[in-house]
N, C-alpha and C positions, 0 to 999 in steps of 0.2 A: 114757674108760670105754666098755666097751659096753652097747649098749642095740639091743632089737627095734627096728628102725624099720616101715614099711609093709613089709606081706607076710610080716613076719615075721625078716626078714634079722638076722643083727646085723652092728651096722657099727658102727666106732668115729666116738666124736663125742667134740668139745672143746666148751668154752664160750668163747660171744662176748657182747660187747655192743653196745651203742648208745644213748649216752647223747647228750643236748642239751648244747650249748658258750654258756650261758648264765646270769646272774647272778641267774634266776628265783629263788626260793625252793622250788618242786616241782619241779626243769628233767623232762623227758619223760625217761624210760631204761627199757630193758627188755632182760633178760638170757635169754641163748638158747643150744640145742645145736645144734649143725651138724659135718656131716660135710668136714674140711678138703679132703679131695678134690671137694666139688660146689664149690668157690671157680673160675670163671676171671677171669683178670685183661684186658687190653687195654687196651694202647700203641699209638699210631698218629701215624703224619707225616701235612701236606697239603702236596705239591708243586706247586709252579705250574710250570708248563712255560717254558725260555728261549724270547727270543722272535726269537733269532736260529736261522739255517739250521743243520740237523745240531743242534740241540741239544734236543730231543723230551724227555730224560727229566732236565732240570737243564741247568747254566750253563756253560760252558766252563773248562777246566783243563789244566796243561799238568804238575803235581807238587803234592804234599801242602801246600808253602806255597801253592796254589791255592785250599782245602778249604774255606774261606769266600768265595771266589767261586762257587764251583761250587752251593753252598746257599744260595744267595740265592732267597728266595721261599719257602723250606722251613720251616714251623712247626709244633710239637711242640704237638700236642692232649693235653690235661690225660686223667689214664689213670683208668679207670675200671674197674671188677668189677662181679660179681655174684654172689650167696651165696645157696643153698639153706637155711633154716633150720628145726627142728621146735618147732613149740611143741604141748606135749602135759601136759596134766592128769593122766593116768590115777593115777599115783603120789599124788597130791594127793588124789585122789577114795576111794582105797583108806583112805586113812588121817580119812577123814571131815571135810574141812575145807568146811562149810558154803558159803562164798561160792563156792570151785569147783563145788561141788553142784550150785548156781543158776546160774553164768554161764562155767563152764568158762574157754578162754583167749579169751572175745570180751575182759575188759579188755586181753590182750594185743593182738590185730587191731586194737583201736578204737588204743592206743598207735603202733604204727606208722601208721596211716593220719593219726593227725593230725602224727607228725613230718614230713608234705610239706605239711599246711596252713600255708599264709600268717599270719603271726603281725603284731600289731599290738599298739604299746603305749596303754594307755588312757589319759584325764584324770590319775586318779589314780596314776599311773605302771607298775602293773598289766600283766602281758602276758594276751593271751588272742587266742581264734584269730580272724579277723577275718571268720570266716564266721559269728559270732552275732549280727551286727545293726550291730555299730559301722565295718563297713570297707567298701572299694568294691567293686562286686561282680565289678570284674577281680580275679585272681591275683597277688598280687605290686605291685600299685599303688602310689602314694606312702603314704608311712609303713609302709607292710607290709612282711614280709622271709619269710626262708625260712629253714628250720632249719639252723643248723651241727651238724652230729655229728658223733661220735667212737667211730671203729670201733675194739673194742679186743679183740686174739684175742693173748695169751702176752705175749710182750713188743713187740708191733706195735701204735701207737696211730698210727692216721690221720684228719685230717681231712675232713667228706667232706658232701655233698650226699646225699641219694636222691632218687634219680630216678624211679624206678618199684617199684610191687612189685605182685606177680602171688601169689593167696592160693589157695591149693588146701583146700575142706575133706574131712576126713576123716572124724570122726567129729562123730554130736551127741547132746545132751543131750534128754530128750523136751522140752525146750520148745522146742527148735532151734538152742541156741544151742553154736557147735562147743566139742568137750573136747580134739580133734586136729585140728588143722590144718599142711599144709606152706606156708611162703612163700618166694618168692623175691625178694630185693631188687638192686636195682642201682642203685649208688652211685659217685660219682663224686669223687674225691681232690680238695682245693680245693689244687691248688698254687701256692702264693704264698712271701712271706717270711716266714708266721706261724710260728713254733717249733715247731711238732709236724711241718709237713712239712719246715722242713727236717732236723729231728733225722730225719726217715728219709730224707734224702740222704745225709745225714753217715754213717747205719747203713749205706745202700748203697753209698755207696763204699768205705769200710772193708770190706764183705764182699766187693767184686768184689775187691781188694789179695790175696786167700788164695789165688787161681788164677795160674800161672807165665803169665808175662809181664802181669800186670795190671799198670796205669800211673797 
């Protein structure tokens, strides 16, 4: 749909989410518009250099059944993105809905910032964030963990980490608390053997197959 963003533009946005990968009873989610174009993505190799003469950028090869000599040392870093996303009240506020009155989208800011808290299960087998009194006060310590989510934009469900997010506010409420805010997240795919990534290997090869000479 379109919708004005900042300055007034209209730009089209889809809807995304970002739900927790967890058997919690409330898992953490929160649903958002974003412009598919602010998505970029990033893949990258680490090469280690041969450590023989003449060989600066990889291993020695003499033809194609070489191709796994010549990539030795060479490992595929887990890919990661980053998403511009709006979260805006104002349509909520128009229509008189009391709680956004009072607290505009901070429950939405306060929802992402704690999907990067360090989560820890309690006595009573209970999760909760382990920055309330019960966990060590490193990041990540024994017993603690860290969010799994699940980016979900149309038919793309990925696994993923965040990494960071960068909060821009825009507008606020006289008590201060923002009604418009821009965020940008950056997340990072957990690629393993779990089912949701490799169902988007299985999508990706299947789609690279519809271009002449795919193999």
């Amino acid at each position: 749909m379109d919708i004005p963003l900042i300055g007034g533009i209209g730009i089209r946005t889809e809807r995304g989410s970002l739900t927790e990968y967890t058997n919690a009873l409330k898992p953490l989610a929160l649903s958002f518009e974003f412009n598919p174009s602010s998505i970029t993505r990033t893949r990258s190799v680490t090469v280690k250099t041969g450590g023989a003469p003449g060989s600066r950028g990889g291993y020695d090869f003499s033809g194609p059944s070489e191709v796994a000599r010549a990539s030795q040392g060479v490992s595929v870093n887990a890919e990661s993105f980053s998403v511009k996303i709006l979260l805006d009240a104002t349509d909520r506020m128009n229509v008189g809905d009391p709680a956004v009155a009072q607290f505009g989208v901070q429950p939405e800011l306060d929802t992402l910032r704690n999907m990067v808290e360090p989560k820890m299960q309690t006595p009573d087998g209970a999760r909760t964030l382990a920055a309330l009194g019960q966990g060590s006060e490193r990041a990540f310590s024994r017993h603690q963990h860290a969010s799994v989510l699940l980016f979900k934009w149309g038919q793309v469900v990925l696994p993923v980490f965040m990494t960071q997010i960068q909060i821009e506010m825009k507008e606020h409420l006289p008590n201060l608390f923002p009604y418009r805010a821009e965020a940008t997240l950056t997340l990072q795919i957990i690629e393993s053997n779990n089912p949701l990534y490799q169902n988007e290997l299985h999508r990706q090869a299947n789609s690279s197959q519809m271009l002449p000479g795919g193999s």
